[in-house]
N, C-alpha and C positions, 0 to 999 in steps of 0.2 A: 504494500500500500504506500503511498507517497505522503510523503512526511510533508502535511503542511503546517505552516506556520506563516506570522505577522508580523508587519513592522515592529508589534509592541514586542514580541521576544528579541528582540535587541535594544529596541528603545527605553524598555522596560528596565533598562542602568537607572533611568534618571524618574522622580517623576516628573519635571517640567513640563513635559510632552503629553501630559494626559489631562488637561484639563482643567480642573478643579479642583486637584495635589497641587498646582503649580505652587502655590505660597509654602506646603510644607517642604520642600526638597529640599533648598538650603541648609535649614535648621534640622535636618535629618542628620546631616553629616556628623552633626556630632552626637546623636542619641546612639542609642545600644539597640541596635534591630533585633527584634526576637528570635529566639534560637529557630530553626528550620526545622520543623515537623512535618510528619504523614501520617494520617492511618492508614493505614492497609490491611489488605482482605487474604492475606497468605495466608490464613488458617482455613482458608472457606475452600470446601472442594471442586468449587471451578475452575481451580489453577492445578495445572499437572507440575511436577516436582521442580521440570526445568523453569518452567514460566515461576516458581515461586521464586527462584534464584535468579534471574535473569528481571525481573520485577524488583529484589535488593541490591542488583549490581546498577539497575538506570537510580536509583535511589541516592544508590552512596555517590554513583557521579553527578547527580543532581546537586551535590552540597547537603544530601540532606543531615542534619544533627541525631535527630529523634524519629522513632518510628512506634506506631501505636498497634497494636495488636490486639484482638480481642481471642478473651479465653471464655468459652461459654462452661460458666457451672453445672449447666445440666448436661454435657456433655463430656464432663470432667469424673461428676461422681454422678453417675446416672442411679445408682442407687446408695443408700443410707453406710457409709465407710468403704464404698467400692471405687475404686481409681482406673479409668479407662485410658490402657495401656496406647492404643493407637493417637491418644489425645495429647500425652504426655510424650511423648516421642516425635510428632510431630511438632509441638512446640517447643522442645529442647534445639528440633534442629532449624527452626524458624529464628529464635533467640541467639542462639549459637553462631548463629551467618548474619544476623544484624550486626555482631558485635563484633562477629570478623572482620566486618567491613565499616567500622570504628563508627558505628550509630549507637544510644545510646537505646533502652528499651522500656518503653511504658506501655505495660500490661492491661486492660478493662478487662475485669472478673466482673461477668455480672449473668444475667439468665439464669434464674429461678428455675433448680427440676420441681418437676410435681409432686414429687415426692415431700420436698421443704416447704414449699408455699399455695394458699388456695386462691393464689391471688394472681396465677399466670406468670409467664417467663417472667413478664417486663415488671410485674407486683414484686413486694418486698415478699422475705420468707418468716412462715408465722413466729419461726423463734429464729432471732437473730445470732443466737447461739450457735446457728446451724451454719450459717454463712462466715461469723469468725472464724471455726474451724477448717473449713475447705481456704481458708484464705491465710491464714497460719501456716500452713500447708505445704501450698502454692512460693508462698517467700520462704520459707527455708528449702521450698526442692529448686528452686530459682536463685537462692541467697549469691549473693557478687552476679550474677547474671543480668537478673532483671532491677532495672533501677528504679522505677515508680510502680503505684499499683494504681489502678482506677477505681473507685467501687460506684458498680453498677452506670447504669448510661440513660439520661436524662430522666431520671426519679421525678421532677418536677409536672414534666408532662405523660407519665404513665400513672397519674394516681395518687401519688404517695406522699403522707402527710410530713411537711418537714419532721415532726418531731420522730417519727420512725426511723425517716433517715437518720435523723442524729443518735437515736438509740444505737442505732445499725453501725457506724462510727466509731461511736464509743467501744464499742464491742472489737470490730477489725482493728482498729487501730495496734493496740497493745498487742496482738496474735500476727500482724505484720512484722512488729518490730523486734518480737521474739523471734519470730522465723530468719529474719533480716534487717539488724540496729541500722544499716544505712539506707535501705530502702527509704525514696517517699511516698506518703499515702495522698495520693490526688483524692479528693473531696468534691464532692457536687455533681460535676458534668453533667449540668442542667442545662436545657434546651433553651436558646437565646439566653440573654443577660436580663436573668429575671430577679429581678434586686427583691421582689415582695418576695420570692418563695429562701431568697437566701436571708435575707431577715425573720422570718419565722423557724429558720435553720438554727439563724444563731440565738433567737430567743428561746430553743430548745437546749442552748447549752453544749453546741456541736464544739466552740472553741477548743483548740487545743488538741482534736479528734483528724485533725489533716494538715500535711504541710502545704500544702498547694491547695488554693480553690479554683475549680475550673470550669468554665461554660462555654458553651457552642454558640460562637457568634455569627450568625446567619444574619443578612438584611431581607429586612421585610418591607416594602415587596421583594421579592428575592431577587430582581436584577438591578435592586438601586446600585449607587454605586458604594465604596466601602466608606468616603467622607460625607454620607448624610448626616446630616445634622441630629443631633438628639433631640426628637418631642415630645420624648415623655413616656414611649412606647421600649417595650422590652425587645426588639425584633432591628435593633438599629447597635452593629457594632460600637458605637460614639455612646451607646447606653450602659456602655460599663463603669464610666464615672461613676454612676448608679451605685454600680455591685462595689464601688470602692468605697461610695461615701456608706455605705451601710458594714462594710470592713472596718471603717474609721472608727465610728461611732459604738466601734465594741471596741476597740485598741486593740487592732488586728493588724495593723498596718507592716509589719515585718513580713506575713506571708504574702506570698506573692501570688497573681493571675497568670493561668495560662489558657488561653484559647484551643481545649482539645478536639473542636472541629471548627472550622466556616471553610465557605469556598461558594461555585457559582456553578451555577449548570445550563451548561452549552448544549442548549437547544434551540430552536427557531418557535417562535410564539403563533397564533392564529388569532389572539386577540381577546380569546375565549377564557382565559386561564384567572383562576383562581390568583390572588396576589401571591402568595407563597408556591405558586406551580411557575411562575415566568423562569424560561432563560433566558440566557445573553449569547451573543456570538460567540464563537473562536478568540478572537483576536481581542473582545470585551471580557473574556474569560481571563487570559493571559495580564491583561492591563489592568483591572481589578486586583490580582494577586499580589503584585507587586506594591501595586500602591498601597493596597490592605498594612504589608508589612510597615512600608514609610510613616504610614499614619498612624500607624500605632508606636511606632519607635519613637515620634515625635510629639503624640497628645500621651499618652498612657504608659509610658514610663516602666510602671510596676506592670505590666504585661510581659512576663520572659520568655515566654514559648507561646509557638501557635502554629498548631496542625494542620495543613491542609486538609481534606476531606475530596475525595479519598486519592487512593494510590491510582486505580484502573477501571475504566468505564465497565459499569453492571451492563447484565443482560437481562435483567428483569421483567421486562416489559413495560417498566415505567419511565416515560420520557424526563421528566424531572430526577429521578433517582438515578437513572443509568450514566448522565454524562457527567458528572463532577469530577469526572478521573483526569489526574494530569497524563496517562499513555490512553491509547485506544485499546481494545479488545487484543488485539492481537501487538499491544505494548509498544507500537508504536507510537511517537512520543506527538505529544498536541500541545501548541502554541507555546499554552501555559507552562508544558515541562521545560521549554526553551526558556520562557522568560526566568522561570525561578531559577533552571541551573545557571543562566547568565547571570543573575544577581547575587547570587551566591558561592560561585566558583571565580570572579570573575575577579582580576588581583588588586592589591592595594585598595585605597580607598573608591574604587567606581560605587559598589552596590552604596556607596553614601549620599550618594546626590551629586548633582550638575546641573551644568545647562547643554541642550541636544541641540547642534549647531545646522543641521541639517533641513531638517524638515519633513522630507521626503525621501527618504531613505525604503521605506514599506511600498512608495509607490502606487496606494491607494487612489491618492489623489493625482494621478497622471503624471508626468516625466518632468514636470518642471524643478529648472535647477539645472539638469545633465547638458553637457556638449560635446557634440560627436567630434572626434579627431579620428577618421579611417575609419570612422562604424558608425550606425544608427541602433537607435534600442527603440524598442517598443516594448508593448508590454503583451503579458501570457499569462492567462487564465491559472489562478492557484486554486487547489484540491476543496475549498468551499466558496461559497456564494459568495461576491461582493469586494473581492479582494486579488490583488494582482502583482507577479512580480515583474523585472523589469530584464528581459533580452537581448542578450547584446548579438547584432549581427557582423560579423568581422567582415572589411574589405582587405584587406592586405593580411600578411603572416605577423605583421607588428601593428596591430589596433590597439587604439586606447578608447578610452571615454572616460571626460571630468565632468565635476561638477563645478558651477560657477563659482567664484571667490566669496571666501566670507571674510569679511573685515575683522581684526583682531583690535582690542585694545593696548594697550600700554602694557607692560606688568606680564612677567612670565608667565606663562600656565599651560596644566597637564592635560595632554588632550589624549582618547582612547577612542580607537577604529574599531567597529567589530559590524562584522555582515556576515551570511550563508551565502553558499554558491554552491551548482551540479550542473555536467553537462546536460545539454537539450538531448543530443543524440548519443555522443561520443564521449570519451575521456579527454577534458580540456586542463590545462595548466596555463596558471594566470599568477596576476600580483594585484596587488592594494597598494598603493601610496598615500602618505599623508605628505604635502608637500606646501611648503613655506616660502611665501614670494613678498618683494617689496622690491615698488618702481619696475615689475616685470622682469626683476633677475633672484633665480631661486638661492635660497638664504638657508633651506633646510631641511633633509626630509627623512621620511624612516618609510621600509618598505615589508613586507611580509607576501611570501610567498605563497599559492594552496595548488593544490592539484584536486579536481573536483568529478568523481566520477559519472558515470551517466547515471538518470534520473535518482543519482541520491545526493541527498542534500550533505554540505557538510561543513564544520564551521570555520572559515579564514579564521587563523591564525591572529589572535589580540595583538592592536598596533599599539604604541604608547610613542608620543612625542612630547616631549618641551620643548613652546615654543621658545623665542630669541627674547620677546617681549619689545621688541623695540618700536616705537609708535610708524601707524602706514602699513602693517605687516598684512598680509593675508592670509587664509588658506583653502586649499582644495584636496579632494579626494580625488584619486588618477586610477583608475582600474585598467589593466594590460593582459591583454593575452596572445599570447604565440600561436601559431597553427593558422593553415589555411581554411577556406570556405570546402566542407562543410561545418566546420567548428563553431560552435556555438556555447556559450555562457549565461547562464541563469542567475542571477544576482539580486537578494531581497533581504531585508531585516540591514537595511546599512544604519551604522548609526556614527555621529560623528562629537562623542561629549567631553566637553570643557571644564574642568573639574576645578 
């Protein structure tokens, strides 16, 4: 399948470029972005062995830090001190290869067997004595393995009265810590940032009962974008000021939030849908994520982790549920897996902010900017609707194409290339330049070469230049490729940020 992607998985360095981040991406630079997370679904039997390994190797290259795992209790002790061998074995080697591949490991124990509760998987169990034990358990057959636990997953909106949870709490806690003194116990993982059901949490006395409190920040409607505004509504990531000031107000302020799910699902809408059923595009998928992270590194501080949602498109049958995955079905990587491993793999300070000097790098918005020297580019249909990259036609064995001069100020500064490129037909090899002009005689440049095969994408080699800083300077991006006509080059996601 052909790996598409969008301007935003390059552009997606800065948030300048999207909108209405623009004001936070300065001030990002200096906040502490939150640690990279995933959930994923490697325990669930849609995935054959290779795909479960192959699914932690695009992971670990993604940047990711944290990877979230779920352990289903009824599937663990299906019945009353029984331990199910297939269960524990597969999670030893799910665990095991996370942390080969230096991800750290947060657990969710949660699904009620029938046996413990009369109140459904997703209900609490009637004696919470039952659930400490299989979780006691769990962290000393894990102990140095697994590094956080989750208990249970979104309590809030399956029913359950804070004050249970907090029973529930009090209870695992201490049989965590016995099993495992460094483990942490994540607390909450309530559905959006529901500040009323965690203040009935803590007026149950939950303090002290988790190191981490965590919620799933979803926006509602579900394709706003990640800096709406807070009005008051639980369903708005900006509403966890909320979950804070209700932190505050018990003198909780030392633990910290982690966001163990949001994300965005990439589907195409009919107009029809429910608010919490809308997706966003591709390339709105990709650009939300990134900015998600900025904006929270930059209002929300005590936010240290936050999980994508999830690892790999479902097949479910449900259009809403099935595309939240940063690969496709068959792990091929979408937009958004681009943008995050660019933001996060990507060296020294880029993933802190910039300014994108370009523009038109995605080539959405048509060709303007580029200037043929020995070629003409057009553009060519990318693998979804609405989005296009940009084709370079060679006329001689030594074609270029630039883009127009951008004006530098005064004052040194670091600037970072980064674009995909794949043959049209054939295997092309090509360069990038970043090149520094003043008064029309060139002053400096840095170049990176790629070798780009047929229709697969792959990613130019990260340029880095200091400019001269000398006032009057300019700069332009020079793309070259060798080889005669039939040769052709595919060139998209350019980005050109000034750091």
């Amino acid at each position: 399948m052909r790996r598409s992607r969008s301007a935003v998985a390059a552009l997606a360095l800065v948030a300048t470029i999207v909108g209405p981040s623009t004001a936070h991406a300065p001030r990002a630079a200096a906040a502490t972005v939150p640690a990279f997370g995933v959930t994923t679904h490697v325990m669930w039997g849609d995935y054959t062995e290779a795909e479960r390994m192959r699914m932690l190797d695009e992971l670990q290259a993604a940047g990711v830090r944290w990877v979230r795992i779920g352990l289903y209790w009824s599937q663990l002790e299906p019945a009353p001190g029984a331990r199910a061998r297939w269960v524990i074995e597969r999670a030893d080697r799910m665990v095991d290869a996370a942390r080969d591949r230096g991800m750290r490991v947060l657990v969710g124990l949660g699904s009620t067997p029938g046996w413990a509760g009369s109140a459904g998987a997703m209900g609490p169990p009637d004696d919470p004595a039952t659930y400490a034990s299989i979780a006691g358990w769990a962290a000393g057959h894990f102990a140095g393995r697994v590094d956080a636990w989750g208990i249970y997953n979104q309590p809030n909106t399956h029913g359950w009265d804070p004050a249970v949870y907090a029973e529930l709490l009090r209870r695992a806690y201490p049989a965590i810590k016995a099993g495992d003194p460094e483990a942490l116990v994540v607390g909450g993982n309530v559905g959006t940032n529901d500040d009323e059901w965690i203040a009935g949490l803590y007026a149950a006395g939950a303090k002290g009962s988790f190191d981490v409190l965590a919620t799933h920040a979803y926006q509602g409607p579900r394709d706003l974008p990640p800096e709406a505004p807070d009005i008051g509504v639980r369903w708005r990531i900006s509403h966890v000021g909320a979950v804070r000031d209700v932190m505050l107000a018990n003198e909780d302020e030392a633990t910290p939030i982690w966001f163990t799910e949001f994300g965005w699902s990439s589907h195409p809408n009919d107009g029809t849908e429910e608010p919490w059923r809308r997706g966003v595009s591709l390339s709105e998928q990709a650009d939300y994520a990134v900015r998600a992270y900025l904006y929270v590194a930059e209002h929300f501080p005590y936010v240290t982790a936050m999980f994508w949602y999830n690892d790999r498109d479902k097949a479910l049958g449900d259009i809403q549920e099935d595309h939240y995955g940063l690969v496709e079905r068959d792990l091929s990587p979408k937009p958004v897996y681009r943008a995050l491993r660019r933001f996060f793999t990507s060296e020294g300070d880029v993933a802190g902010g910039g300014v994108e000097l370009l523009g038109n790098g995605g080539f959405e918005a048509g060709l303007v900017g580029w200037t043929p020297r020995r070629a003409r580019l057009s553009l060519t249909a990318r693998a979804y609707e609405g989005a296009a990259a940009g084709l370079l036609h060679p006329s001689s064995r030594r074609s270029r194409l630039l883009t127009s001069p951008v004006a530098l100020g005064e004052g040194s500064r670091r600037l970072v290339l980064t674009a995909v490129a794949r043959g049209r037909r054939e295997h092309v090899a090509g360069a990038l330049q970043v090149v520094e002009s003043r008064d029309g005689t060139v002053i400096g440049r840095a170049t990176r070469r790629f070798s780009a095969g047929s229709h697969e994408w792959c990613d130019v080699p990260l340029i880095t230049y200091r400019t001269s800083g000398e006032g009057g300077a300019s700069v332009r991006v020079l793309l070259r490729v060798r080889g005669a006509d039939p040769h052709r080059v595919v060139l998209d996601d350019v980005a050109l940020v000034a750091i």
